[in-house]
GUKOLFI-751672 format. One record per residue (C-alpha): residue in one letter; x, y, z. Coordinates in steps of 0.05 Angstrom, whole numbers, padded with zeros to 5 digits, always signed. Layout:
AXYZ;...
***
This chain:
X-01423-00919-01720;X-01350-00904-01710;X-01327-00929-01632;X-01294-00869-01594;X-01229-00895-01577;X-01221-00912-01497;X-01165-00883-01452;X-01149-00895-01389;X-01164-00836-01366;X-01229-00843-01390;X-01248-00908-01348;X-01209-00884-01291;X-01260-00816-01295;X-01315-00866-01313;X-01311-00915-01247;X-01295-00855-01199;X-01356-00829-01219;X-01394-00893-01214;X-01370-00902-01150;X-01377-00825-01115;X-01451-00825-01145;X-01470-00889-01110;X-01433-00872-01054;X-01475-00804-01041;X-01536-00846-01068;X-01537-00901-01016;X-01499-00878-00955;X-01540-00845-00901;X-01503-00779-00902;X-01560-00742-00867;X-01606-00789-00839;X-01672-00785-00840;X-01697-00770-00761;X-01775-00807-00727;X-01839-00769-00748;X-01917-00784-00731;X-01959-00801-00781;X-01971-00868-00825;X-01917-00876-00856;X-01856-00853-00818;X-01901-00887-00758;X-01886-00960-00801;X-01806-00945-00809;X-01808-00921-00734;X-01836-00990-00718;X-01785-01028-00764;X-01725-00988-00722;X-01757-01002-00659;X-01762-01087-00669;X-01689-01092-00702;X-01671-01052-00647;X-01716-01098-00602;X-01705-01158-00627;X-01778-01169-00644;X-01793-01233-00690;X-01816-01220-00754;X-01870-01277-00776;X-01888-01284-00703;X-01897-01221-00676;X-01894-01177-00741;X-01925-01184-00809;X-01901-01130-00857;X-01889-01118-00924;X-01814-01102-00896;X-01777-01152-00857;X-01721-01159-00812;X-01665-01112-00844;X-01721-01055-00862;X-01681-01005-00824;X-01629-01016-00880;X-01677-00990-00942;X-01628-00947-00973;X-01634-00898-00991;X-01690-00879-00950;X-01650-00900-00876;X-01683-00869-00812;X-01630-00857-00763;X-01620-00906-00707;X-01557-00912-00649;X-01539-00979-00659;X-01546-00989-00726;X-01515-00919-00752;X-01449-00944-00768;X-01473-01015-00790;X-01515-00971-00848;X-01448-00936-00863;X-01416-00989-00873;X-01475-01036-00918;X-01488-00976-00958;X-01409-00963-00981;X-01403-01034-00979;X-01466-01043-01036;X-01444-00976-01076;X-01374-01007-01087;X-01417-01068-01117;X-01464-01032-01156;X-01410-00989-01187;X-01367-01037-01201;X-01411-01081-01239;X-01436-01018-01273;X-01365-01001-01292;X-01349-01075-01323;X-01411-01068-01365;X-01403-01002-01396;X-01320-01004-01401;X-01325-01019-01473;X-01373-00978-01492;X-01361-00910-01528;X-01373-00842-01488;X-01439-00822-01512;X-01472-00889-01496;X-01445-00900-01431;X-01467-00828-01408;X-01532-00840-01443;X-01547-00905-01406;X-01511-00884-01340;X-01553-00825-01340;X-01616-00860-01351;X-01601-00904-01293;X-01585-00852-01249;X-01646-00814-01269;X-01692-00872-01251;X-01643-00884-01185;X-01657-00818-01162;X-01729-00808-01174;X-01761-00865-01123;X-01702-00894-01084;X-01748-00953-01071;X-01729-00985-01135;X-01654-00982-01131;X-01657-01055-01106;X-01701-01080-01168;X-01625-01066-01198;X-01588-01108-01168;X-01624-01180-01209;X-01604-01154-01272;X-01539-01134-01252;X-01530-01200-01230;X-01555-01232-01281;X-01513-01195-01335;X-01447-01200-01297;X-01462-01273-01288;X-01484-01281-01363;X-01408-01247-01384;X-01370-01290-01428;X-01306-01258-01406;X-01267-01311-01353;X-01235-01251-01303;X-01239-01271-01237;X-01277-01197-01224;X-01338-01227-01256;X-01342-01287-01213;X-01329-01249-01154;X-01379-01193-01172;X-01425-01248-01185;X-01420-01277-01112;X-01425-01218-01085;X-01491-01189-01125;X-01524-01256-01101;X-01504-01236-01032;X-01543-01168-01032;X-01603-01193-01081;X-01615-01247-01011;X-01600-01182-00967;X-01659-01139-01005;X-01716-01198-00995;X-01705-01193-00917;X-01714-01121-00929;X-01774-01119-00963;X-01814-01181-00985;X-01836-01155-01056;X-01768-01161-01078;X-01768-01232-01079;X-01805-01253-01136;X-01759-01218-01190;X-01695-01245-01140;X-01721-01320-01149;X-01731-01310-01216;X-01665-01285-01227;X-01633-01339-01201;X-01682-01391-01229;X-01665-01366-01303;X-01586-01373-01282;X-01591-01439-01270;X-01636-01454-01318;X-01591-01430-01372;X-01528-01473-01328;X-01566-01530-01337;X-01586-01524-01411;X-01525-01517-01433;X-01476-01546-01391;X-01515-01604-01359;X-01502-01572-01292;X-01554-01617-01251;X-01542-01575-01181;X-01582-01513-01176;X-01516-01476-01150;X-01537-01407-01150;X-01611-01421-01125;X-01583-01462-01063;X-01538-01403-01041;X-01587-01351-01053;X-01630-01391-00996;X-01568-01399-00948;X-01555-01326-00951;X-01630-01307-00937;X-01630-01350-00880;X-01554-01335-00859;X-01583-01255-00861;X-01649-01273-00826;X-01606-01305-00768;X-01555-01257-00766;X-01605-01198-00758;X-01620-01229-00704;X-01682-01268-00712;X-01698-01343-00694;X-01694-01394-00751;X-01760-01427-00725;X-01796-01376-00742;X-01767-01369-00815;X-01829-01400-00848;X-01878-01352-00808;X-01846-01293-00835;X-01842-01323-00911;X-01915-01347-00909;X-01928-01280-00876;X-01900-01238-00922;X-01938-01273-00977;X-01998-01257-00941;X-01992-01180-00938;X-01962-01193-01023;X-02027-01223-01043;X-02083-01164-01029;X-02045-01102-01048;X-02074-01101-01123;X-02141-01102-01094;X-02143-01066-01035;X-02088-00994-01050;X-02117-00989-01122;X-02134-00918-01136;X-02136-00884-01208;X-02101-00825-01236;X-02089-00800-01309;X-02092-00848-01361;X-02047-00802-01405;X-01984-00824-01356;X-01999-00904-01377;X-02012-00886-01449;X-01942-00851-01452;X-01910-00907-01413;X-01940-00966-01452;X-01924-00933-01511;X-01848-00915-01498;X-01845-00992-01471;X-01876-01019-01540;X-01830-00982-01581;X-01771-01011-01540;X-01791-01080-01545;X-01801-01078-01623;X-01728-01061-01619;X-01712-01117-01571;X-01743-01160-01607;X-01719-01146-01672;X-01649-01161-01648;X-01668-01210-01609;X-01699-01251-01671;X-01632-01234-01710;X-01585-01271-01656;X-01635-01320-01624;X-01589-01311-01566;X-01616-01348-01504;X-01573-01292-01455;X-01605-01243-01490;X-01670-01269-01477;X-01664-01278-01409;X-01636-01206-01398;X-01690-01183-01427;X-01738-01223-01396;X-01709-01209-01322;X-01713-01133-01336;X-01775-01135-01368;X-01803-01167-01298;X-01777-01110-01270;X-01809-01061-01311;X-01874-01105-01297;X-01863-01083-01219;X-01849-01015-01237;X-01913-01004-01284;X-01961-01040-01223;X-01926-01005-01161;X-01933-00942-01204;X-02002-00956-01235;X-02045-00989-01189;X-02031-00939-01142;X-02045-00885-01186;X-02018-00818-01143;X-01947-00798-01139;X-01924-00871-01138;X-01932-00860-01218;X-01861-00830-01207;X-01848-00908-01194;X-01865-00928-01262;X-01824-00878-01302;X-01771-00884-01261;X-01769-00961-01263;X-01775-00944-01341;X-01711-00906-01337;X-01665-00944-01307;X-01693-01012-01345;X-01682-00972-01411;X-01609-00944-01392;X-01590-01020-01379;X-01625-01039-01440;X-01577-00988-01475;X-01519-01012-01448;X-01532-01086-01459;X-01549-01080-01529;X-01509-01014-01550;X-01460-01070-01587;X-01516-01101-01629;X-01550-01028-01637;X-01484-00999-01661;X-01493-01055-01720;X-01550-01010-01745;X-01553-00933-01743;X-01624-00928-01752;X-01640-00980-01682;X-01585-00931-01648;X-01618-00868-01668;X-01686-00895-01642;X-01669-00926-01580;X-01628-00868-01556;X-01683-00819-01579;X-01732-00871-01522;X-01681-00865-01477;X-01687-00791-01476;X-01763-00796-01474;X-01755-00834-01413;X-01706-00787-01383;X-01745-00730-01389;X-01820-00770-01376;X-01785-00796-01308;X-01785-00721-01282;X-01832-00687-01319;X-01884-00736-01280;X-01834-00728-01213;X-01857-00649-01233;X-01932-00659-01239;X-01929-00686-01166;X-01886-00650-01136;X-01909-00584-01178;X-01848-00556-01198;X-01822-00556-01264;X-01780-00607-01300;X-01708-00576-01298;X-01724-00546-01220;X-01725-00619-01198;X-01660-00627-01240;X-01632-00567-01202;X-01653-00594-01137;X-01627-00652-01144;X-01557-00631-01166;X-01561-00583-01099;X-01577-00640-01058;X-01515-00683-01078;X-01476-00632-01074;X-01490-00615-00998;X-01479-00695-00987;X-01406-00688-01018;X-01396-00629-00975;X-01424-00667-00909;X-01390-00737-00916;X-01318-00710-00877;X-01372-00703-00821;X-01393-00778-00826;X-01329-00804-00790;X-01327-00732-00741;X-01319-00745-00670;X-01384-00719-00647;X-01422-00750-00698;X-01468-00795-00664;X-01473-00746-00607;X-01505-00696-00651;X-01546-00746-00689;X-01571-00774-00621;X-01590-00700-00610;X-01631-00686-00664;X-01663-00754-00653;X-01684-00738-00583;X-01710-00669-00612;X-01753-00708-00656;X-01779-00752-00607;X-01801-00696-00563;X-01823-00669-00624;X-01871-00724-00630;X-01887-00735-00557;X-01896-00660-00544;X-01965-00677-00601;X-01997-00737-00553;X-01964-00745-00488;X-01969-00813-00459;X-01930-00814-00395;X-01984-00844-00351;X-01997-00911-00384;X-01973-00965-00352;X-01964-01040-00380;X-01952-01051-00454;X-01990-01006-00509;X-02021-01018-00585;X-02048-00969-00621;X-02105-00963-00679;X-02100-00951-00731;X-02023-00928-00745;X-01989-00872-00711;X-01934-00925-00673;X-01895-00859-00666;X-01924-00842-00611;X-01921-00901-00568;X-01851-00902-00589;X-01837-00835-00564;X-01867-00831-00499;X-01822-00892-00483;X-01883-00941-00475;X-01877-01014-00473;X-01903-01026-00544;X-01938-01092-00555;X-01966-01098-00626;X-02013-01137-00664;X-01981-01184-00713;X-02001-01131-00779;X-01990-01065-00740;X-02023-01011-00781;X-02098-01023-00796;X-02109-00998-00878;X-02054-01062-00889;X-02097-01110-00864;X-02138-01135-00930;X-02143-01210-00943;X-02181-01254-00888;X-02116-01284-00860;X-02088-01229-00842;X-02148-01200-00805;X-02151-01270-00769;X-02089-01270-00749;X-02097-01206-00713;X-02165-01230-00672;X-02125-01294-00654;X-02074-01245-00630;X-02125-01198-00592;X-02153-01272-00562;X-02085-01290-00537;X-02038-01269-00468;X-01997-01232-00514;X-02045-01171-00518;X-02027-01113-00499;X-02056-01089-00439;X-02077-01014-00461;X-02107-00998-00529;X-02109-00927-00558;X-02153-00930-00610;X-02186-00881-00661;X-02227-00883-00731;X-02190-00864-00795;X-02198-00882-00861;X-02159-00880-00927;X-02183-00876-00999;X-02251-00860-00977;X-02261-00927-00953;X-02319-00945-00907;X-02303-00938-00833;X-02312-00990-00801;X-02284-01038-00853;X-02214-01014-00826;X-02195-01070-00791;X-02271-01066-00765;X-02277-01155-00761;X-02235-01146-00698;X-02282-01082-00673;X-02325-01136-00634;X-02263-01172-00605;X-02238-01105-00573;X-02307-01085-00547;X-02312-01149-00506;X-02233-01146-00484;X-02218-01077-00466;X-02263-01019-00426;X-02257-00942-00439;X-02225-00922-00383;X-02199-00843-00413;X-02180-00808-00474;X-02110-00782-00502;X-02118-00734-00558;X-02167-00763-00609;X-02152-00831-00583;X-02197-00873-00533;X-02160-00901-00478;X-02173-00974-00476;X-02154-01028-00421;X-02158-01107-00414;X-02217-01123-00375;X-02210-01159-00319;X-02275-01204-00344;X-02280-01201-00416;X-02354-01187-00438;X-02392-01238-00487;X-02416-01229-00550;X-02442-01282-00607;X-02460-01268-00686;X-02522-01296-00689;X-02532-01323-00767;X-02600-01290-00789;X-02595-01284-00860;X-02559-01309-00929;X-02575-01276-00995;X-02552-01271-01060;X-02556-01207-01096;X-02536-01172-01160;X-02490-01106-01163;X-02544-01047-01162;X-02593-01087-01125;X-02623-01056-01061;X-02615-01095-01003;X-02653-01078-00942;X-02621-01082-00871;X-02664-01131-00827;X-02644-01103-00763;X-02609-01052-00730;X-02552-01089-00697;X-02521-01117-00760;X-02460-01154-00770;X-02454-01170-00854;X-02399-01203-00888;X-02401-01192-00971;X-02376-01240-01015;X-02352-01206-01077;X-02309-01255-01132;X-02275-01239-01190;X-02287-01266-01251;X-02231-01300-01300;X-02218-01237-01329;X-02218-01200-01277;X-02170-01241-01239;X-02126-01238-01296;X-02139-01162-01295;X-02118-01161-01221;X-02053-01191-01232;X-02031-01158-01298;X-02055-01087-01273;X-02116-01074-01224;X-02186-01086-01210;X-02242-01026-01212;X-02256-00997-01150;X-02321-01029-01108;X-02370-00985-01070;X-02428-00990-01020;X-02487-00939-01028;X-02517-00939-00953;X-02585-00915-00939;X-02600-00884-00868;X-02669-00879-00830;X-02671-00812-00839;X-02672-00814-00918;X-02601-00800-00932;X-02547-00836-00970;X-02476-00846-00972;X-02423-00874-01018;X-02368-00910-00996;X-02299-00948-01022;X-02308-01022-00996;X-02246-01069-01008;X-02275-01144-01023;X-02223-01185-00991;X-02237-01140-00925;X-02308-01138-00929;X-02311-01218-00938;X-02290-01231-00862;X-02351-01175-00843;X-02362-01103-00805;X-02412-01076-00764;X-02462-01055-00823;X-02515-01022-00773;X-02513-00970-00737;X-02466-00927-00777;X-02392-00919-00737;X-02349-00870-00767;X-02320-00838-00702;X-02292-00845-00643;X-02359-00820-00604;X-02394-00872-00640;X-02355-00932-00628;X-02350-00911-00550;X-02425-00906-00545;X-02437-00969-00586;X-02387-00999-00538;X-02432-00982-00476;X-02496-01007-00507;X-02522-00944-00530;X-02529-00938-00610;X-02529-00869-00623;X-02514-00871-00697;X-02552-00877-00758;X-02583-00932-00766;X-02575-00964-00841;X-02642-00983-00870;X-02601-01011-00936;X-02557-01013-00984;X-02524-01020-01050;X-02459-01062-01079;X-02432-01015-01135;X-02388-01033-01192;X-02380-00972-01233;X-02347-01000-01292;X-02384-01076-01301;X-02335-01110-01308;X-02279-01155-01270;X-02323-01186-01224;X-02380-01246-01224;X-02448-01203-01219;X-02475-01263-01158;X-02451-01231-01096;X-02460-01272-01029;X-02483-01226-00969;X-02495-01256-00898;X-02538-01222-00842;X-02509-01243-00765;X-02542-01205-00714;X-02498-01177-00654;X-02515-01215-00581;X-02470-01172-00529;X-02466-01172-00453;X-02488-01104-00436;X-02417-01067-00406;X-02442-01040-00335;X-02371-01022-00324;X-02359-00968-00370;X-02331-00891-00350;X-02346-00840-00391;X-02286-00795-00407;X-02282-00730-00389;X-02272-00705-00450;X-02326-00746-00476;X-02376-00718-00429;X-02402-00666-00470;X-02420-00707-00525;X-02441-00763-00493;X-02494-00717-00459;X-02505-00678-00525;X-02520-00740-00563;X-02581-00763-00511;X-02612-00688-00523;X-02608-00687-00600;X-02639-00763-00594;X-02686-00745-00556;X-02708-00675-00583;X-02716-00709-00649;X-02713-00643-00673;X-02671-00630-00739;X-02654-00558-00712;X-02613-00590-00649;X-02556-00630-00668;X-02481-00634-00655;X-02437-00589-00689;X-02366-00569-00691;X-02344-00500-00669;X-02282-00468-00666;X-02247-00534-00658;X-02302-00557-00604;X-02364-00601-00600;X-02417-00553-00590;X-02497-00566-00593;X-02527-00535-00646;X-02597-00513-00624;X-02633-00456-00680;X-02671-00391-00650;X-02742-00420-00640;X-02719-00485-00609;X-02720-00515-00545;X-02698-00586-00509;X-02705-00615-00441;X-02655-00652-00397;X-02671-00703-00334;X-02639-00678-00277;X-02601-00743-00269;X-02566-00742-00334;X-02540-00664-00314;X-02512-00696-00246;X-02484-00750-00283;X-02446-00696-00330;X-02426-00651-00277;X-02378-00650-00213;X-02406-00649-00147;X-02471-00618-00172;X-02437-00565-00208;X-02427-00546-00287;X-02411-00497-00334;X-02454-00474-00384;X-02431-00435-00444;X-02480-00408-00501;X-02471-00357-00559;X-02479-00337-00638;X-02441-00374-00697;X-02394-00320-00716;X-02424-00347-00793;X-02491-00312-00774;X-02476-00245-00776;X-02414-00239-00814;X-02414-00223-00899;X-02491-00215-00918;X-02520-00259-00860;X-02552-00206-00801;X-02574-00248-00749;X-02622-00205-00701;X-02595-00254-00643;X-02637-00292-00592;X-02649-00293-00517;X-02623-00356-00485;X-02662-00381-00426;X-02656-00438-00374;X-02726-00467-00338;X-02721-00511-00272;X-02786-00571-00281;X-02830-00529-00325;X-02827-00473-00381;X-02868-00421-00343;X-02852-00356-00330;X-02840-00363-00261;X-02794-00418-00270;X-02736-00385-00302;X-02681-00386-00276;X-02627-00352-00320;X-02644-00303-00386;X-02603-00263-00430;X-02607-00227-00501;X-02557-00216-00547;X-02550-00186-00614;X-02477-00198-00636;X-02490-00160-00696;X-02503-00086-00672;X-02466-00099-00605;X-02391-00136-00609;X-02392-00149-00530;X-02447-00206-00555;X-02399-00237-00605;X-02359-00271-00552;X-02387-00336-00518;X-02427-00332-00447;X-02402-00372-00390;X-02448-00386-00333;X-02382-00411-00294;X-02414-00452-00245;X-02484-00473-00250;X-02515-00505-00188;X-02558-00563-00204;X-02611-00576-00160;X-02617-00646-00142;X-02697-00648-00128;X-02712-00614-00200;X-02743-00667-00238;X-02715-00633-00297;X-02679-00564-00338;X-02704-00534-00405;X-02665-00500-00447;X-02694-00448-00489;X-02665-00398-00551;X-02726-00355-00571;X-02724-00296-00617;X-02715-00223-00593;X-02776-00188-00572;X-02804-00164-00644;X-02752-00198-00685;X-02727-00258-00731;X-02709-00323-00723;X-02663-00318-00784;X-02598-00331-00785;X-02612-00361-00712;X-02543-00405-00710;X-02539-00409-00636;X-02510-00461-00591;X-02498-00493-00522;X-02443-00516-00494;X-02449-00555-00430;X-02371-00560-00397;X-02356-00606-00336;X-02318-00578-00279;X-02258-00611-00271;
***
């Protein structure tokens, strides 16, 4: 094909391009402000220890590291690092651009906006992997033949920021240590260069980085061995599946650019070549498993990785392709199928069309050119600081904490709001719960709940992710903060926790070891049961695991009361055990459990499922260790745990399947049907109510008489010691659905219990001559305050 001859002009255009696109890319224009939630809760706690000065390795263990705050493009707006990012990100842009420039200056027009485009596309569509760029950069400029000084220079300084990403986030580092390895590799090979130049000052600048961000060289081999740590279980414990069409498409667009590769590569056996190749083909490796084995919207990951692989691909080899029209034709016809691919899938997620997220996109860098005179204004940081605070209040205004004192974790994530109330955040070494999935991790953080260093208060709550089980999530340490901390209030959804004063005692009592096959039944010897399940892969599936993902793992659990559930279980978690029996899913439950009272569903057994056979040795290991704990006579119920904890002990003890706990209207109400009645000890109301006094409110589900459902409503009565006629005490009828006065909810606002009563019963009957159907009534007992 016929090169278009190069102006000036032309490269001039080309590089002030280069350079204004990375520019708007990189640099934090319009910061990103603090949120709640799981993930801006772990950037929020990345900010607060560089801001802190908190050790990573030694108190944190993250997947991102010391310099975190500085994950362009995605920066999170902090004081006193604001102008540091400003600086980095122009800084990095000027790199990447120039680099960029010096490999696509000879290059005619339509390649270079071909490849440049394709590398933008993937650039733009997950941010994350802009820094998966900067090996191959550096190993192209480093493989140039040409002698300019600029190449040497560039070199230096794309070593600089390849040691800068690994403090920023640890999964970087394999493809940077390759990078360097196959540099000096190819020194050595052919000119005898004996001293690993480039993999020495690659080290020197991580550790010059990890000390100038502040953090103590002793505890440089905690955070490597760390980070390692939280590396080695994400295959197996974030896997989740989406459509296979997406891999199909990507394998295939990645096989029919390696047959090209590899054609040329087998006409110039050129070791460079090779090496190129093989460095961006590791990256397209990390792009295809951070977009694949997370199978949601990470798939953007994958094409976008694709993308910008491919349009430096193009680049590389556009003077060997240009050799042969029909290699040129193809490889710029997969180029555009990776273009397009990249946000058609960045579509499917977001569920917009294609050429809207073009649109967008072009908006969006458009408003940053407009904004950057702004940047260097005079009231800049004031008004970022501003919107900040907003934010904060924003978050605190959602759980306000002001009344804690001492230092403060939190379980499972939500850091935010610890952060925003101003609290003197202590953390566990792994901070947010769903990352805690290989066995060292999870020890490390009972060691840490063991130690001084834990925080005094404890919020804690039950979530899950992925549909996983419970009280896997982070549930080996459950024990360890039962015996530590006592419930002394709630804050939103969260129990309040604090450090006892005498830690309680508990032992796991070894009962039982078994060996089982996936499918197999396996009964539950007791109620209080602590299990740990050994689950292995086999060869192929640990090859499986590394090259892709292993199948998800479930556990089928049967309850007393004949019913099942199915639930995600990870097998590195579920290896270092979780309270199997009774069945904690909630914050009620784990309170109760925590006072001695098991409340929950007791597990009678259950199943190890592997729906797709395959990947893992069918011999699984289970062990039985029954619970020993010191009974917790120091325990206050909260108030806003009251209602349930009083509402559990009826539906227990009514053992009737027409009284239980349900949820109404945002509030815990007790279900109790027309027809039904239940009986509570006096001693348990005065418990539950303030200086003898309570409120009791009672109605009809609004579900019972609304559409087709005509509920003939109920008469709701209270006996004092015995259901007699002369005992009653209160009555009232009410048909909601021929009389709307009815629909509301009755308060008796202050019901005096009398302290020589041996006992209340509460009665919903039908109306005189009429059905039970449709009889959804409820109580709801209310403790004056």
């Amino acid at each position: 094909m016929r090169r278009v001859s190069l102006s000036l002009l032309e490269q001039y255009v080309t590089y002030a391009a280069l350079v204004l696109f990375m520019i708007l890319y990189l640099m934090p224009v319009n910061p990103g402000m603090p949120d709640s939630g799981l993930d801006p809760s772990w950037s929020n706690v990345i900010n607060y220890a560089f801001i802190n000065n908190m050790s990573f390795g030694k108190d944190l263990v993250f997947t991102y590291g010391p310099l975190g705050s500085f994950k362009f493009p995605y920066y999170v707006y902090a004081e006193s690092s604001y102008y540091t990012a400003i600086v980095l990100s122009i800084f990095i842009a000027f790199i990447v651009a120039t680099s960029l420039f010096m490999i696509t200056r000879k290059i005619d027009l339509f390649g270079k906006t071909l490849g440049i485009v394709a590398i933008f596309t993937g650039l733009i569509s997950d941010g994350l992997f802009f820094w998966y760029l900067i090996p191959i950069l550096f190993v192209i400029i480093t493989f140039e033949k040409n002698n300019e000084k600029i190449y040497k220079i560039l070199s230096f300084l794309l070593l600089a920021v390849l040691s800068f990403s690994i403090l920023i986030k640890f999964s970087h580092f394999p493809t940077a240590i390759l990078s360097v390895l196959f540099i000096d590799g190819f020194f050595y090979y052919k000119f005898r260069q004996k001293i690993p130049l480039y993999t020495i000052l690659f080290f020197i600048f991580i550790i010059f980085f990890y000390i100038f961000s502040g953090q103590n060289i002793f505890d440089f081999y905690d955070y490597f061995i760390g980070s390692f740590n939280t590396l080695s279980g994400y295959s197996d414990s974030m896997n989740i599946f989406g459509p296979n069409e997406m891999i199909y498409i990507f394998l295939i667009l990645f096989a029919g650019m390696y047959m090209i590769l590899l054609k040329i590569f087998f006409e110039n056996k050129s070791l460079k070549l090779f090496l190129v190749s093989l460095t961006a083909s590791f990256v397209l490796f990390m792009a295809f498993k951070q977009g694949f084995v997370r199978h949601d919207g990470h798939a953007i990951s994958a094409f976008a990785g694709m993308a910008f692989v491919f349009g430096l691909f193009y680049l590389y080899y556009l003077q060997y392709f240009n050799q042969n029209k029909k290699l040129y034709t193809i490889a710029s016809i997969l180029i555009i199928f990776s273009i397009l691919g990249t946000f058609t899938v960045t579509g499917y997620y977001h569920n917009q069309a294609y050429y809207i997220n073009v649109k967008n996109n072009v908006k969006n860098y458009y408003n940053k050119l407009k904004s950057i005179p702004i940047v260097f204004s005079s009231d800049r940081i004031e008004k970022l600081n501003n919107s900040y605070e907003n934010s904060m209040e924003r978050i605190k205004d959602k759980l306000v904490l002001g009344d804690i004192n001492g230092t403060v974790d939190i379980y499972p994530w939500d850091q935010s709001y610890i952060i925003a109330n101003k609290l003197d955040y202590q953390p566990r070494p792994l901070f947010q719960s769903y990352s805690v999935y290989t066995p060292k991790l999870i020890e490390n953080n009972i060691e840490f709940l063991k130690s001084e260093k834990a925080a005094e208060n404890i919020l804690f709550t039950i979530r899950e992710i992925d549909g996983r089980l419970p009280s896997t999530m982070e549930g080996a340490s459950w024990l360890e903060i039962m015996s530590r901390y006592d419930t002394v209030g709630m804050k939103g959804e969260f129990l309040h926790l604090k450090k006892s004063v005498k830690p309680q005692s508990y032992r796991l009592i070894n009962q039982k070891n078994i060996s089982v096959k996936f499918q197999e039944e396996v009964e539950v010897p007791y109620n209080n049961a602590f299990v740990k399940i050994d689950i292995s892969h086999s060869l192929f599936g640990k090859l499986a695991n590394t090259l892709f993902k292993s199948p998800l793992v479930f556990i089928e659990l049967k309850f007393k009361n004949g019913t099942t559930l199915k639930k995600r279980i990870v097998p590195n978690i579920v290896s270092s055990g979780f309270i199997l029996s009774p069945y904690i899913d909630n914050t009620f439950d784990f309170f109760m459990y925590d006072i001695g009272e098991n409340v929950s569903e007791e597990v009678v057994s259950f199943k190890v499922i592997n729906d797709s056979e395959c990947c893992y040795k069918d011999d699984i290991k289970i062990s039985f260790q029954s619970i020993d704990r010191e009974s917790n006579l120091n325990y206050v119920v909260p108030n806003e745990l009251k209602s349930l904890h009083l509402f559990k002990s009826i539906e227990m003890k009514s053992n009737n399947k027409l009284i239980n706990i349900r949820n109404y209207k945002n509030n815990d109400v007790l279900f109790s049907h027309v027809g039904t009645l239940f009986e509570v000890d006096t001693d348990n109301l005065l418990e539950f109510g303030q200086k003898g006094f309570m409120s009791i409110g009672y109605g009809i589900f609004d579900s019972a008489y609304t559409g087709d459902n005509k509920s003939e409503g109920g008469c709701f009565k209270i006996y004092k010691n015995e259901k007699n006629i002369n005992n009653i005490i209160y009555e009232n009828c009410i048909d909601p659905l021929n009389n709307e006065q009815d629909r509301k909810e009755y308060v008796i606002k202050l019901f005096d219990i009398d302290k020589k009563a041996n006992k209340y019963i509460f009665e919903i009957s039908p109306r005189p001559g009429k059905s039970s159907s449709w009889g959804w009534s409820y109580w709801n007992f209310k403790a004056n305050q």
